[in-house]
C-alpha positions as CSV (number, residue, x, y, z in Angstrom):
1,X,14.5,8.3,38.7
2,X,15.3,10.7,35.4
3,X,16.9,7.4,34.5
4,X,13.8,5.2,34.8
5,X,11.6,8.0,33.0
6,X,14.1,8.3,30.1
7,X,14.4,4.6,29.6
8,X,10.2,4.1,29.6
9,X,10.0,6.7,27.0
10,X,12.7,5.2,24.9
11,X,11.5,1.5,25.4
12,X,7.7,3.2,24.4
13,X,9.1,4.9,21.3
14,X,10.5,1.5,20.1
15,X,8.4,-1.2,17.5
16,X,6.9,-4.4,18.7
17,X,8.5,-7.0,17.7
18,X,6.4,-9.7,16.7
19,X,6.8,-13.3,15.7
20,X,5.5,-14.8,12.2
21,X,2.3,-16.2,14.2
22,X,1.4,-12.7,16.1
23,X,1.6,-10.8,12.6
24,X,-1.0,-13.0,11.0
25,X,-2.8,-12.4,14.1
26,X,-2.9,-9.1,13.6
27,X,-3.7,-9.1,10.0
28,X,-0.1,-9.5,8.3
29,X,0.8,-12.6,6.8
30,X,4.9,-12.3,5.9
31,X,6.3,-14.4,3.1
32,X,8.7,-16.9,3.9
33,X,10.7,-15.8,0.6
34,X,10.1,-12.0,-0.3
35,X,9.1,-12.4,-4.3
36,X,10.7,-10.4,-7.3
37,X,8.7,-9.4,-9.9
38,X,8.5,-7.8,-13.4
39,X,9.5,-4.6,-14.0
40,X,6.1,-2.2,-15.2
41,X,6.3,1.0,-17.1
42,X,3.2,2.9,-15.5
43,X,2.6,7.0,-14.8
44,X,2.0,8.5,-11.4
45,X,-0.5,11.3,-10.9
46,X,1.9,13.6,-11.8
47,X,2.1,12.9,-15.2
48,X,6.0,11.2,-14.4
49,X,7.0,8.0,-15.1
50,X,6.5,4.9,-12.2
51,X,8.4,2.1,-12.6
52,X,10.0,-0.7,-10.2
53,X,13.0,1.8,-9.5
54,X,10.4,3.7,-7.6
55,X,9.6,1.1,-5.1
56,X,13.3,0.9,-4.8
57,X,15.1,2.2,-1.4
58,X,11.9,2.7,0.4
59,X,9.3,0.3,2.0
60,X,6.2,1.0,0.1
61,X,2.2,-0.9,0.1
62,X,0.9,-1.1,-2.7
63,X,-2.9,-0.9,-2.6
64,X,-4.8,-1.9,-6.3
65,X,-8.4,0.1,-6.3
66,X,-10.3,2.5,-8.8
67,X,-11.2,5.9,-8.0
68,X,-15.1,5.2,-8.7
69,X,-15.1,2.8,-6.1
70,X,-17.9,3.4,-4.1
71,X,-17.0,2.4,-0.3
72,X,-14.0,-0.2,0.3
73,X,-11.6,1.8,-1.9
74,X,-12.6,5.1,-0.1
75,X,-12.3,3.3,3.3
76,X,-9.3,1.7,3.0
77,X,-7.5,5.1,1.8
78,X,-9.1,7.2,4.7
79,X,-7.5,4.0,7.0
80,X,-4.3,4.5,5.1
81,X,-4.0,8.0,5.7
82,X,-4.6,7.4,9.3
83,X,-1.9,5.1,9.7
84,X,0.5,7.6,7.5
85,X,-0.4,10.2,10.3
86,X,0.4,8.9,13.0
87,X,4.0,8.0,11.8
88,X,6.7,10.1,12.7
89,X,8.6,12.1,10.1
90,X,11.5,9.9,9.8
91,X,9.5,6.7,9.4
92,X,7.1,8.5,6.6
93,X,10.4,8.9,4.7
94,X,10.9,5.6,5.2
95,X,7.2,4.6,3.7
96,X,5.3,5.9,0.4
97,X,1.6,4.5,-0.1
98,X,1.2,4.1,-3.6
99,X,-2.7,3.2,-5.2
100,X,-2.5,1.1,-8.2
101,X,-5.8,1.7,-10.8
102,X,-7.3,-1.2,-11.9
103,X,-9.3,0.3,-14.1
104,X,-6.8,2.6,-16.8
105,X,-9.6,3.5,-18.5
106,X,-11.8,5.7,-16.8
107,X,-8.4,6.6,-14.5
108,X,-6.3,9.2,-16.1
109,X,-3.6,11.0,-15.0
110,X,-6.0,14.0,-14.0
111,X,-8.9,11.7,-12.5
112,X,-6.4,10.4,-10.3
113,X,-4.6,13.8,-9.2
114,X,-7.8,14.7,-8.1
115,X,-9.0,11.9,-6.1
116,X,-5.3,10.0,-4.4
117,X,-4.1,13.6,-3.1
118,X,-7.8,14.0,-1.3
119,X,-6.6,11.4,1.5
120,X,-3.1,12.5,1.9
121,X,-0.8,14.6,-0.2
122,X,1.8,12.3,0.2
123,X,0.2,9.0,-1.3
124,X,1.0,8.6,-5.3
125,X,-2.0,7.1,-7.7
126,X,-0.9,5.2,-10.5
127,X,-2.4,4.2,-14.5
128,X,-0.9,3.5,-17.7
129,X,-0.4,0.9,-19.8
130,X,-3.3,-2.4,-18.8
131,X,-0.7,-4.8,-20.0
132,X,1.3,-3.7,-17.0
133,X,-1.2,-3.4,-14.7
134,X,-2.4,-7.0,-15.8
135,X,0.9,-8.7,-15.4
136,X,2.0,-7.1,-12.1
137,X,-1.5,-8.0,-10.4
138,X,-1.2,-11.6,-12.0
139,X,2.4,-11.6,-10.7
140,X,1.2,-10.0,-7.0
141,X,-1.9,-12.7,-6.7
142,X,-4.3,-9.4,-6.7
143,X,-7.3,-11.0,-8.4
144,X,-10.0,-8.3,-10.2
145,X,-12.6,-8.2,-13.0
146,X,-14.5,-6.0,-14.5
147,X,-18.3,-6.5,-14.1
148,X,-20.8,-4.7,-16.7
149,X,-23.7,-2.4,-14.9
150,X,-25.6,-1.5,-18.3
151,X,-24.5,0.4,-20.9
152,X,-21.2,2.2,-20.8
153,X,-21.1,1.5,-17.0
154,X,-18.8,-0.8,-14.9
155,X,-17.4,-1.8,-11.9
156,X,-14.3,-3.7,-10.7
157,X,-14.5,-6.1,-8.1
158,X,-11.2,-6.7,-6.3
159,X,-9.4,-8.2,-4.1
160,X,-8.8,-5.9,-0.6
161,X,-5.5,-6.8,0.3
162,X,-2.6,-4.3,1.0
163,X,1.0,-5.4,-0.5
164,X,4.0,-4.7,1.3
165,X,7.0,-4.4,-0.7
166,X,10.4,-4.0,0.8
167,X,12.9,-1.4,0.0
168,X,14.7,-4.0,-2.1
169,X,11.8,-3.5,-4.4
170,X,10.6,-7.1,-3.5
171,X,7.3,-8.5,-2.4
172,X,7.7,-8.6,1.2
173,X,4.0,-9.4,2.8
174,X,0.3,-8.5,2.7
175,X,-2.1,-7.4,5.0
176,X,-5.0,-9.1,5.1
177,X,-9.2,-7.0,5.5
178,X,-10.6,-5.2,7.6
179,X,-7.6,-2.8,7.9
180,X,-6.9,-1.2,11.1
181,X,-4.8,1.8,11.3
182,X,-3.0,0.5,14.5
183,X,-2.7,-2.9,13.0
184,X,-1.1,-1.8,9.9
185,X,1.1,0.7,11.8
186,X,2.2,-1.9,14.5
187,X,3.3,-4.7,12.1
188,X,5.2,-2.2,9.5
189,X,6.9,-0.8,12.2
190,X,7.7,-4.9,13.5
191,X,8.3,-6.5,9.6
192,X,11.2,-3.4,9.1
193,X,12.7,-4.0,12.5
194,X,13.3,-7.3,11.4
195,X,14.6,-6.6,7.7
């Protein structure tokens, strides 16, 4: 019987492992080829130096947004940080969430230490340089624009979609809105069984 208890917990404890078909289902569409792309000289909200190295050895999403987003930025971090929570602490090592700016002007190094940590003190923000931002949204498909609301006021429209790169530093997949915490969790924890 001690058996049969053991082996349910264990069997509970282990990922779903889904097919190509059952992860678009549920919101995660996997490449067939997992992408390279440039290398990008940007700064974390720490003031240190982000590059590709840093997705590097780890599985990471990548989310593009701007802190003066005004609800599906917000959102989608709170869901992020859900997910992050209800990892456990060997699979959070094995996962950094990581929000892009796509608008480097108004989203310093200090704007974004401010607003990233808020949702979880784990999750990095990163700025710099708009010729890198530019060329690794062109190169990830993340379409954006900047859209005037009167005088010395903007927003960015964006696309919503969560990149998964793999610890190889390759674009692995995306997730697709709405986000659901047990969605995202569930086909992570399937797409690096399967790595």
């Amino acid at each position: 019987m001690i058996a049969v208890v053991c082996g349910f917990i264990w069997r509970m404890g282990q990922p779903v492992i889904m097919s190509k078909e059952e992860l678009l289902v549920n919101g995660a569409v996997l490449l067939s080829t997992p992408r390279k792309f440039s290398d990008f000289e940007l700064l974390d909200h720490n003031g240190d130096s982000f590059t590709l190295k840093n997705l590097n050895n780890q599985w990471s999403i990548l989310f593009f947004a701007f802190t003066n987003c005004p609800d599906i930025c917000p959102t989608t971090l709170s869901t992020l940080s859900s997910m992050y929570d209800k990892l456990d602490a060997e699979e959070q090592k094995e996962l950094q969430v990581i929000m892009v700016s796509l608008d480097v002007e108004r989203d310093t190094v200090d704007k974004l230490a401010g607003y990233v940590p808020y949702f979880h003190g784990d999750f990095v923000g990163v700025t710099g340089n708009p010729h890198f931002v530019r060329r690794l949204t062109a190169e990830l498909n993340i379409a954006y624009s900047r859209q005037e609301l009167g005088i010395d006021n903007y927003t960015i429209d964006h696309s919503t979609q969560l990149l998964l790169i793999n610890p190889n530093g390759h674009y692995h997949a995306f997730f697709k809105a709405p986000h659901s915490e047990i969605a995202l969790r569930q086909t992570w924890r399937s797409m690096k069984a399967l790595f």
